[in-house]
N, C-alpha and C positions, 0 to 999 in steps of 0.2 A: 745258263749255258748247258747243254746237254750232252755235250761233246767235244773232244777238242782232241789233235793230233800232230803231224809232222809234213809238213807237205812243201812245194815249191814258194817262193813268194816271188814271179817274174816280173812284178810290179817295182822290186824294191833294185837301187842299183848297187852294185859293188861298196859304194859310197858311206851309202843309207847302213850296210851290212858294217862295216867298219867305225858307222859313230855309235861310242857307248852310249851316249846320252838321248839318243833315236827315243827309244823305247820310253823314254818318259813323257813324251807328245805325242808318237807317233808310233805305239804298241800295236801288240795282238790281242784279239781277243778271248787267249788263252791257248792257241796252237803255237806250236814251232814253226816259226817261219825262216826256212833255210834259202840259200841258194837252188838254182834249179839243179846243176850239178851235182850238189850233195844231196839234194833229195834223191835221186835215182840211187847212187851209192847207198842212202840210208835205207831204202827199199830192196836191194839185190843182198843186203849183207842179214837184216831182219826176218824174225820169223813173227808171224799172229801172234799175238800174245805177251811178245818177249817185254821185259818191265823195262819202263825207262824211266828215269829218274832226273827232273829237272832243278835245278840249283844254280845260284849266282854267283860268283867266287872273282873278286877283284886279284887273285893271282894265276888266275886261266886269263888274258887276252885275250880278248872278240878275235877269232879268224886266224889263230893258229892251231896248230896239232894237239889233240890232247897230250897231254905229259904220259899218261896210262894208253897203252892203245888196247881196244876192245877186240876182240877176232870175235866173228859168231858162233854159235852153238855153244 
């Protein structure tokens, strides 16, 4: 892989985003695949460069709020 990022995934439905268990038949190939919605948010709030930091955590829930909320800059 030579790359990987954060982008929409318009293919997956609400559904698909809510089963934890998705991702162990039916992953990515290393990108973040968001909703389309949060993708644009994820784009208006980022700058180039900025570090993002992916991790699993069985006490974050798939699909709610972070606990921490991030402002940019």
């Amino acid at each position: 892989m030579d790359s990987c990022g954060i982008h929409d995934a318009s293919w997956r439905t609400e559904a698909m985003f809510q089963n934890k268990e998705l991702w162990k038949t039916n992953g990515s190939d290393g990108c973040v695949n968001t909703p389309t919605e949060a993708a644009g948010e994820i784009f208006n709030v980022m700058d180039v460069g900025y570090p993002v930091i992916v991790y699993y955590s069985e006490d974050q829930p798939v699909g709610t709020q972070p606990v921490n909320e991030i402002l940019p800059g």
